[in-house]
C-alpha positions in Angstrom: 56.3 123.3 124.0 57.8 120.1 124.0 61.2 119.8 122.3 61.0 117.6 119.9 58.3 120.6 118.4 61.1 123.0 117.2 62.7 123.4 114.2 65.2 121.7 113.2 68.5 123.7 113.6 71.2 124.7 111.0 73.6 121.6 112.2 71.1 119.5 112.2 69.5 120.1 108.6 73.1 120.3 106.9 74.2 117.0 108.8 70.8 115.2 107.6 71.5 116.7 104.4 75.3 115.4 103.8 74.6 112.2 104.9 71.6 111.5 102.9 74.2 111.7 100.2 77.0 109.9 101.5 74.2 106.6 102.4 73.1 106.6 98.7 76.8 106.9 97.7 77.3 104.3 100.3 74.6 102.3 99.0 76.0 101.9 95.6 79.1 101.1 95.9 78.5 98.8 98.8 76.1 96.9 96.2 78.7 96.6 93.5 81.4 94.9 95.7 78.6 92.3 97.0 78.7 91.5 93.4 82.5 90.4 93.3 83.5 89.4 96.2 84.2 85.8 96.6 85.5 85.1 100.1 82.2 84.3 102.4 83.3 86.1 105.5 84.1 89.9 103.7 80.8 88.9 101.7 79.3 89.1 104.8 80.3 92.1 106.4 79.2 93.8 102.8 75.8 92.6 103.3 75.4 94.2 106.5 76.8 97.1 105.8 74.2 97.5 103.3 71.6 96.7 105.6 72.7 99.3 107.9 73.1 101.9 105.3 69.2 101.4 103.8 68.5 100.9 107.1 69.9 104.8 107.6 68.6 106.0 104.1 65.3 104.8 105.0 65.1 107.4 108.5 66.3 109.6 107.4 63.7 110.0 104.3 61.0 109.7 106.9 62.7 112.5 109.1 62.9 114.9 105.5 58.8 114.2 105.0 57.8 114.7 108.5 59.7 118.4 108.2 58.4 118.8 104.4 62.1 119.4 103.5 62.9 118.5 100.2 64.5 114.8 99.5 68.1 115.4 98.4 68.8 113.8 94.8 71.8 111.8 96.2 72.5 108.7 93.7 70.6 106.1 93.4 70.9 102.4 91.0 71.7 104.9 88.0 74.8 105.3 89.2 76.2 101.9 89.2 76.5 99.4 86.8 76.6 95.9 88.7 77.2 93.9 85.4 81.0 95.3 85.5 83.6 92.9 85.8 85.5 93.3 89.4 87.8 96.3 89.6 88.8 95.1 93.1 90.2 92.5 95.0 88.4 90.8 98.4 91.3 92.5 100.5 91.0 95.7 98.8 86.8 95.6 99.9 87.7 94.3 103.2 90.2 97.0 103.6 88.2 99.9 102.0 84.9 98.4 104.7 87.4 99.1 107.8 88.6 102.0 106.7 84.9 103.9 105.8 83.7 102.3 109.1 86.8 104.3 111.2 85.4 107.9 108.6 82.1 106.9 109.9 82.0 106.7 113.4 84.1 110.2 113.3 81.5 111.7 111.1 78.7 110.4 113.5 80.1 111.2 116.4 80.3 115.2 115.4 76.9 114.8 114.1 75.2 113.6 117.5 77.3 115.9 119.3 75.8 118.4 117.7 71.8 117.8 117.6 69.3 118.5 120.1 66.2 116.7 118.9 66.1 113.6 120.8 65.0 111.6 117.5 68.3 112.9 115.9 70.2 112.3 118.7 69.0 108.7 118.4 69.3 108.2 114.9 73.0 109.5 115.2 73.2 107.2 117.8 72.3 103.8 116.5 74.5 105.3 113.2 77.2 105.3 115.9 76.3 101.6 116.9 76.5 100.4 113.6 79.3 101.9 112.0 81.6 100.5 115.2 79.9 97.4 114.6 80.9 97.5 111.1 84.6 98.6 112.4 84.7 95.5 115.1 83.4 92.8 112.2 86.2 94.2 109.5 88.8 94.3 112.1 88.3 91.1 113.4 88.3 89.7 109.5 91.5 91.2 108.6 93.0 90.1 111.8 91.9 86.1 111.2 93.1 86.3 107.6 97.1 88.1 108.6 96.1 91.4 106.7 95.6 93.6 109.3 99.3 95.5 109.5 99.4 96.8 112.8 101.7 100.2 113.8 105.1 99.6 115.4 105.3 98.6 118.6 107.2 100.8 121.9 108.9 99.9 124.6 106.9 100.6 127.6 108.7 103.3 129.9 110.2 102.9 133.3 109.0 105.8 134.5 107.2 108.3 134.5 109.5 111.4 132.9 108.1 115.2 132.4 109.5 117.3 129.1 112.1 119.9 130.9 113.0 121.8 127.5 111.2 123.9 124.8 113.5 122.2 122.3 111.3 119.0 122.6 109.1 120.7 120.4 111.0 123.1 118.4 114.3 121.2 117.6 114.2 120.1 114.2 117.1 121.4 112.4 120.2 118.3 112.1 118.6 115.3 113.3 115.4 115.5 114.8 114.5 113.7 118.3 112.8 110.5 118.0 109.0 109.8 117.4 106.9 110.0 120.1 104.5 107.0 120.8 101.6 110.0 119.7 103.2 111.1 116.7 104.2 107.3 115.5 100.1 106.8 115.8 98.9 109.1 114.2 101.4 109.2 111.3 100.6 105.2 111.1 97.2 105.6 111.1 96.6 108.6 108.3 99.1 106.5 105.7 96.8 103.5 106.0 93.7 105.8 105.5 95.7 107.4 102.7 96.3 103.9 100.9 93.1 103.2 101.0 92.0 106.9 99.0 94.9 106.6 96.6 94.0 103.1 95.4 90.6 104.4 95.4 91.6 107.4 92.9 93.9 105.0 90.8 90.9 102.7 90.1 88.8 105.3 89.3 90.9 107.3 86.7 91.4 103.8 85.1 87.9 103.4 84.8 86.8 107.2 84.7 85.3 108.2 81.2 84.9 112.0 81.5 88.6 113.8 80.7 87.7 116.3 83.2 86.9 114.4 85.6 90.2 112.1 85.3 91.9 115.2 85.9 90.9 116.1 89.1 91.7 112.3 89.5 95.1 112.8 88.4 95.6 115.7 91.3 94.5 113.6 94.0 96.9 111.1 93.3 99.6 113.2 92.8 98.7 115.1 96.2 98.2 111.4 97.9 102.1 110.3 96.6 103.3 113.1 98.0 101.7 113.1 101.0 102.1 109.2 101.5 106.0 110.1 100.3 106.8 112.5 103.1 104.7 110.6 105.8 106.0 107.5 105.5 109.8 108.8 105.3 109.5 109.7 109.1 108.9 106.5 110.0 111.6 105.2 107.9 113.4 107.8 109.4 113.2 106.1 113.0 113.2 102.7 111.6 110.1 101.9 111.7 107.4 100.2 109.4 104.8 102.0 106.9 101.6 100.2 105.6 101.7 98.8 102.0 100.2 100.2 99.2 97.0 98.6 97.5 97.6 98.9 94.1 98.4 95.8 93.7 94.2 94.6 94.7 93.0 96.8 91.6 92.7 94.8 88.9 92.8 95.8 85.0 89.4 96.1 84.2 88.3 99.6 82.6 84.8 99.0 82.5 83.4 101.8 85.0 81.0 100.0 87.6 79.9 103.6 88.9 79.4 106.8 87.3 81.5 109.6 86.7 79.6 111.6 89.3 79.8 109.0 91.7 83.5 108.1 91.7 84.0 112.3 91.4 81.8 112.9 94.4 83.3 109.7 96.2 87.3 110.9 95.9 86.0 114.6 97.0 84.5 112.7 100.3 88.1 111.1 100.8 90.1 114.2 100.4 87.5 116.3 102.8 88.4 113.7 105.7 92.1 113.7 104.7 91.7 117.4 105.9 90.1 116.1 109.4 92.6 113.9 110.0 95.8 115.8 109.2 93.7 118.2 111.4 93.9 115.7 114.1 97.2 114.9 113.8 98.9 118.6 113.7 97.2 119.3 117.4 98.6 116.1 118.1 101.7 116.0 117.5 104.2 117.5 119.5 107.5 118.0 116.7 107.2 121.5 115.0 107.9 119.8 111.4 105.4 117.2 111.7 102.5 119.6 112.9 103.6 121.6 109.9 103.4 119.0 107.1 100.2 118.4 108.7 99.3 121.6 107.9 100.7 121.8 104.3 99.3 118.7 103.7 96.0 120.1 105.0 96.0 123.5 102.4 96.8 121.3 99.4 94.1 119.5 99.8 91.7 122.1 100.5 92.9 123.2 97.1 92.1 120.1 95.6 88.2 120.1 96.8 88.1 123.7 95.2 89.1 121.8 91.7 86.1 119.1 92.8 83.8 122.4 93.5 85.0 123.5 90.1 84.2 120.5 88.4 81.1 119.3 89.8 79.1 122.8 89.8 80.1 122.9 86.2 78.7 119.4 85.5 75.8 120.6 87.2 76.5 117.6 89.5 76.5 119.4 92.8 73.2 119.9 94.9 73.0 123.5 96.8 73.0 123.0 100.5 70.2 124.7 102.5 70.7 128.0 102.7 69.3 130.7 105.5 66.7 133.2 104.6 67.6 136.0 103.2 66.1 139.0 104.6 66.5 141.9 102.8 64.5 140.6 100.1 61.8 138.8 102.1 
C-alpha cells in the first residue's frame, strides 16, 4: 500500500486541527489592519500575508474533506468588525507581522517534522516558505524605515577559550558573571516577542466588552510586566539595551474590531508560545538564575492558559480536539 493511503496520524490530525484555527484567526485580524494601515509598503506585506493564509485555509479544507474529518468552526467574518476605527498604529502592524512570522515558522517547522504523508509534509513545507517569506519582507521594512532595534552588539573574541570552572554556571550569589553572547540573544529576543503580546493584551482589554474576559486580560498583562521587568533588568544589569514598549502605537479607540472570542483565543495563542520560548531560552542559557526565571516565567504562564481554559469552555468558546477511541465502550 502506497503511503500516502494510511491514516492520518495523531500529530498530524491535531497539527491540521490547531492550525485550521490559528489561519481563520489569522485571517481576521490580518483583514482588519489592511483596513487602517496607511503607509504602502506595510499595506503590502498585509496583503500578502493574507494571501498566504487563504491560501493555507483553503488546503487545508480540501485535506479535512478528502479524510471526511469534520471542518473545525475556527472564526470566520463574524468575528471582526472592519468598520472599527484603527486601534493600531502602521509600526505596531509592521511589528506584530514580524513578530507572528518568527511564531510561525517555529510552529511549522515542528509541524513538518512531525508528519509522514508526503502531501502534509508539503503543505508544512510551502507554510515554511511563506511564513520566512513573510519574516524576510517585514524585516527588510522595518530595517528601511530605522524601526528595527537590533540586540547589543559583542566584541568578537581573540581566541578561542574553554569554561575551566563549574562556577560558570552556578555562581550567582554577589554579582553575577557577565552575559554570555547566548544568553544576551535570547533574553533580547523573548522581550521583543513579549512587547509585542503585552501591547496586544492592553489593546484588547481597552476594547474587550465581556468583564470576564477583560480579566484574564488583566492577568496577562500583569504576568507580561513582570516578566518584561525582570528580563530586561539583566540587561540593564550589564549595560546593555532592552527593546521599547509599544504602547505608545495603540491608539484610544474602544470600539472592539474583533470579538471577544477572538481577542481571548488570540492572547491564549501568545502566552502558549511565551511557554516555547522561555522553553528555549532556559536550555540555552548557561547562568543557573536565568535558566530559572525561565522556568518561573514558564509555570506562571501555564497557569494563565488554565484561566483561558477556564474561561473559554465556560463560554462554550472552546472546540474539543480529536480525541482517540475509546475502547472499553466500543
Amino acid at each position: 500500500m502506497h503511503l500516502d493511503n494510511h491514516r492520518l496520524t495523531s500529530p498530524e490530525i491535531s497539527n491540521l486541527w490547531v492550525h485550521y484555527t490559528r489561519e481563520t484567526m489569522q485571517i481576521c485580524v490580518t483583514k482588519y489592519m489592511l483596513k487602517i494601515i496607511e503607509d504602502p509598503e506595510v499595506h503590502k506585506i498585509f496583503v500578502k500575508a493574507l494571501e498566504f493564509s487563504q491560501n493555507h485555509v483553503k488546503r487545508l479544507r480540501d485535506l479535512f474533506i478528502k479524510e471526511a474529518f469534520p471542518i473545525p468552526k475556527g472564526f470566520s467574518d463574524e468575528d471582526v468588525n472592519l468598520e472599527a476605527p484603527p486601534l493600531f498604529t502602521d509600526k505596531f502592524c509592521i511589528q506584530y507581522i514580524h513578530t507572528l512570522s518568527m511564531h510561525g515558522a517555529q510552529a511549522y517547522s515542528l509541524a513538518f517534522s512531525c508528519s509522514i504523508r508526503q502531501e502534509i509534509r508539503d503543505f508544512y513545507y510551502q507554510c515554511n516558505i511563506d511564513t520566512m517569506n513573510l519574516y524576510n519582507k517585514s524585516i527588510e521594512v522595518l530595517l528601511s524605515k530605522k524601526l528595527y532595534e537590533k540586540p547589543p552588539l559583542y566584541t568578537n573574541p581573540d581566541d578561542v577559550q574553554f569554561i575551566n570552572k563549574f562556577q560558570y554556571i552556578t555562581d550567582v550569589l554577589g554579582k553575577p558573571r557577565a552575559l554570555n553572547s547566548i544568553e544576551c540573544g535570547n533574553i533580547f529576543f523573548n522581550l521583543q516577542k513579549s512587547m509585542v503580546a503585552k501591547g496586544t493584551f492592553i489593546a484588547f482589554q481597552q476594547v474587550g466588552n465581556d468583564k470576564e474576559v477583560n480579566q484574564v486580560l488583566q492577568k496577562c498583562i500583569n504576568a507580561a510586566n513582570k516578566h518584561i521587568g525582570k528580563f530586561s533588568n539583566l540587561l540593564l544589569n550589564e549595560d546593555l539595551h532592552s527593546p521599547r514598549s509599544l504602547e505608545s502605537e495603540i491608539t484610544n479607540s474602544k470600539i472592539a474590531p474583533f470579538s471577544d472570542k477572538l481577542m481571548l483565543f488570540h492572547s491564549g495563542f501568545l502566552v502558549a508560545v511565551a511557554v516555547s520560548y522561555y522553553g528555549t531560552a532556559a536550555v540555552a542559557c548557561l547562568r543557573a538564575d536565568i535558566a530559572m526565571g525561565c522556568e518561573k516565567a514558564i509555570m506562571e504562564d501555564l497557569m494563565l492558559l488554565a484561566s483561558f481554559s477556564k474561561t473559554m469552555i465556560k463560554k462554550k468558546w472552546m472546540e474539543q480536539p480529536p480525541e482517540s477511541n475509546d475502547r472499553k465502550t466500543l
